[in-house]
Every structure is written in C-alpha cells, then in structure tokens.
C-alpha positions as CSV (number, residue, x, y, z in Angstrom):
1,X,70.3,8.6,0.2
2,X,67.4,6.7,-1.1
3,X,67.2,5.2,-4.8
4,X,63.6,7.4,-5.3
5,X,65.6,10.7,-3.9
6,X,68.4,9.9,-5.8
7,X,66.3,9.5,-8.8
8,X,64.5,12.4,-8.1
9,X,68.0,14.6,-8.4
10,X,68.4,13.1,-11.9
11,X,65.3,13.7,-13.1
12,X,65.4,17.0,-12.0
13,X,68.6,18.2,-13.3
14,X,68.1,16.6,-16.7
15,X,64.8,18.9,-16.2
16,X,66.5,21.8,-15.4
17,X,69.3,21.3,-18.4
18,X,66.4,20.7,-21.0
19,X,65.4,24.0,-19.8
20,X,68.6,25.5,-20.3
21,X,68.4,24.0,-23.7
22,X,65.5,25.4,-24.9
23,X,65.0,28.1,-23.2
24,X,66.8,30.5,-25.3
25,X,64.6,29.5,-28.5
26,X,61.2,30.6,-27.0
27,X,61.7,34.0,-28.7
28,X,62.2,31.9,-32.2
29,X,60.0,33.0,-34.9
30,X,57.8,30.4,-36.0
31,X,59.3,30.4,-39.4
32,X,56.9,28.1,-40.7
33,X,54.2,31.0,-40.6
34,X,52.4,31.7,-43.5
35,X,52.2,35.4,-43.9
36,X,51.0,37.0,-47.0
37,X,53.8,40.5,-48.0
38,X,50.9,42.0,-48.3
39,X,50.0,42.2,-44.5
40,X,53.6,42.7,-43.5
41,X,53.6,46.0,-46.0
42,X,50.3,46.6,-44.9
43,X,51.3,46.5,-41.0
44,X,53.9,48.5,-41.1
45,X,52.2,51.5,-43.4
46,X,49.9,52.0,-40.9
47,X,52.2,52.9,-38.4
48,X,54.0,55.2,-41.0
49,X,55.1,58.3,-39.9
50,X,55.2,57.0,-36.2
51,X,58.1,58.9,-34.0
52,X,61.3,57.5,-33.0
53,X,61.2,56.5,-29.3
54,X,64.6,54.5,-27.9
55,X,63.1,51.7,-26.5
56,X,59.8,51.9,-28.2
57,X,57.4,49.3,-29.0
58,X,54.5,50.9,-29.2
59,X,52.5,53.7,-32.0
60,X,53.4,56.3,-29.4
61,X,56.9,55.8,-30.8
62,X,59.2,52.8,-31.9
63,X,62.7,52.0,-31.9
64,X,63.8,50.3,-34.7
65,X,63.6,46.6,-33.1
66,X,60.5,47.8,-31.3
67,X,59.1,48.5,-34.9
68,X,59.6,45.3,-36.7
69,X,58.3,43.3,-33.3
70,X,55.3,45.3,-33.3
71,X,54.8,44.6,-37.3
72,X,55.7,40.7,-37.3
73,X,53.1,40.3,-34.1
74,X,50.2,42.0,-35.9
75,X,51.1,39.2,-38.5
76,X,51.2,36.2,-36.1
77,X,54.8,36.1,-35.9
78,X,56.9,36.3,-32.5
79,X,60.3,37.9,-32.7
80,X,63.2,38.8,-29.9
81,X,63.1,42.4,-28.6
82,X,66.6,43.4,-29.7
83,X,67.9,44.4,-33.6
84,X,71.3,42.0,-32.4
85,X,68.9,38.9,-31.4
86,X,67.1,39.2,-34.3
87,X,70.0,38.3,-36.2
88,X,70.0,35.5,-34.9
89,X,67.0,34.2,-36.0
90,X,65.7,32.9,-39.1
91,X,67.8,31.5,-42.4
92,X,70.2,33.9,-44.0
93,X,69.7,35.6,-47.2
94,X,72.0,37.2,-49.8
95,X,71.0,40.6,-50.6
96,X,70.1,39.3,-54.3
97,X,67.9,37.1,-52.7
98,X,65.8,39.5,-50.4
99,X,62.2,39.1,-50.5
100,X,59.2,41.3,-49.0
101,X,59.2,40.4,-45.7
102,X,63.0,39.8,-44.6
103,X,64.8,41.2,-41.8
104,X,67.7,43.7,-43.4
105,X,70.3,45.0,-40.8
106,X,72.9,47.5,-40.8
107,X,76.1,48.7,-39.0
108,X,75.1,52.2,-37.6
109,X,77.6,52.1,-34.4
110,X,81.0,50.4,-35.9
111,X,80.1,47.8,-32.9
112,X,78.2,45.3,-35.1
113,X,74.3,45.1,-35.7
114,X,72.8,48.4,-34.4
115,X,69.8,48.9,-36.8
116,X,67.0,46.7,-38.4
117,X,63.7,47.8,-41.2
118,X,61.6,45.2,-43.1
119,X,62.6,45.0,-46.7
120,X,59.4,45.9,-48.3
121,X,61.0,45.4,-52.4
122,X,62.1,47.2,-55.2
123,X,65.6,47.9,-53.2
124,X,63.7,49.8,-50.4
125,X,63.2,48.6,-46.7
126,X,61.1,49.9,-43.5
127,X,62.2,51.4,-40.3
128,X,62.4,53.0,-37.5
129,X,64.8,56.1,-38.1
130,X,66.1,58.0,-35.1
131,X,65.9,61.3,-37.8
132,X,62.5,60.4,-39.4
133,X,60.7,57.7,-37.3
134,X,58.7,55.3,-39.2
135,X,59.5,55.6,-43.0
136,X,61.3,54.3,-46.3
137,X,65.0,53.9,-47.2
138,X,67.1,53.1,-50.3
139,X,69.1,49.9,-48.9
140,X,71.6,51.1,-51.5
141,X,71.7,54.5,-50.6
142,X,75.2,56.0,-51.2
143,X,75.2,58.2,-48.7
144,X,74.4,56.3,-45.6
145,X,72.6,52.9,-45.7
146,X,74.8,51.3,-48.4
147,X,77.8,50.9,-46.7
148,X,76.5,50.3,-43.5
149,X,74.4,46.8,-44.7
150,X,75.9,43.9,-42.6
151,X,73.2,41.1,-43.6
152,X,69.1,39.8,-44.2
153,X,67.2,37.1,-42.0
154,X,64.0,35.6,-43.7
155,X,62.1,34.9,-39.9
156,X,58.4,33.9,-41.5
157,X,57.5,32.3,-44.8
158,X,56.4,35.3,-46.7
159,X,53.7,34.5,-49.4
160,X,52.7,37.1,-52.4
C-alpha cells in the first residue's frame, strides 16, 4: 500500500468518526435563539383547538411532539421529532424555575417520557392532548398532570 492511500484511509475514517460525532446534534436547538414568549404563545394559539393526530405535525392534526416542533419552527428554532429526544435537549430547569417558553414533560405510559406542552406561565402549559387536541392544562392538576410531571428543558433563550 502507498503512503497517499494509506493516508487517504486515515483521513477518511477520522472523517467518517467526526461524523459519527456530530451527527447526532444536528437536531440540537440552537439555544442561543432569541425568541420573544410572546411569539411562542402566539404560535401555538393559533393552532388552538387543532385535533389530535398520532404522528401529526401538521394543523390538520398534531401529536404532542409534532405540536411543539411545529411551534418552535414558526419561531426559528429546530427541535427533534420525538417528546423522548426532546428531553434531551436544552439545559434543565426546576419546576420553580420554568419560564414561558420551556419544554415541560410528563410520564403518561409508566415507560418514561411519553408526553410534552410548552409552558406558557402562570402554572399552565400547551399541548397536544389525545382527549382535546390543541389546548391548556394545569401542570399541577391533581387529577392527572401533577403526578405524571417527570422534568422542563429550556431549548431557546426566551425573551419577554
């Protein structure tokens, strides 16, 4: 084997592990975005009312990850398709802490993340409902959303 095809492997394969290596955060949000709440609340009411659609990311009906993609984008903000890699992005936040604008997700399955809304303030948060489609919820509600809160994300830097 030649020195140039020899190098040529190399360079390739450190190519191919950079890849590898950044690869998965193409889907990042670009947290440095400046949004304004006010278009993130703003987004997301005009799609109120929208239908539940597994799967859906569009106003002909959302899912609840669907939803929240479909509200960061109109914003400027990229985000992974699924409520469980959404997690995974952005800087935690204690539910004290939450702002208009953060990610808020919830146990709904026993198997982990299964549900995501938009925390829009005032204790209340945005979604995608399966019962409702598009609407409001009490994060604290006693009945259902309350004990089934598992964590926030702050994706963006949300401005007033």
């Amino acid at each position: 084997m030649t020195v140039q095809s020899q190098l040529f492997k190399v360079i390739s394969m450190l190519t191919i592990a950079l890849f590898l290596v950044l690869a998965p955060l193409g889907n990042q949000a670009d947290a440095a975005s400046g949004i304004k709440s006010s278009q993130v609340v703003s987004a997301a009411n005009k799609v109120m009312g929208t239908k539940y659609v597994y799967g859906g990311t569009t106003t002909k009906g959302f899912d609840c990850s669907g939803f929240i993609g479909y509200v960061y984008k109109k914003v400027g903000v990229k985000l992974p398709r699924t409520s469980g890699a959404m997690y995974k992005t952005g800087k935690k936040v204690s539910k004290k802490n939450l702002k208009t604008g953060d990610l808020v997700f919830f146990n709904t399955s026993g198997k982990g993340v299964s549900h995501a809304g938009i925390y829009i303030g005032k204790g209340k948060f945005v979604h995608s409902s399966s019962s409702k489609g598009v609407s409001v919820a009490k994060i604290n509600d006693p009945y259902y959303w309350g004990s089934k809160y598992i964590g926030a994300k702050r994706v963006a830097k949300v401005i007033k």
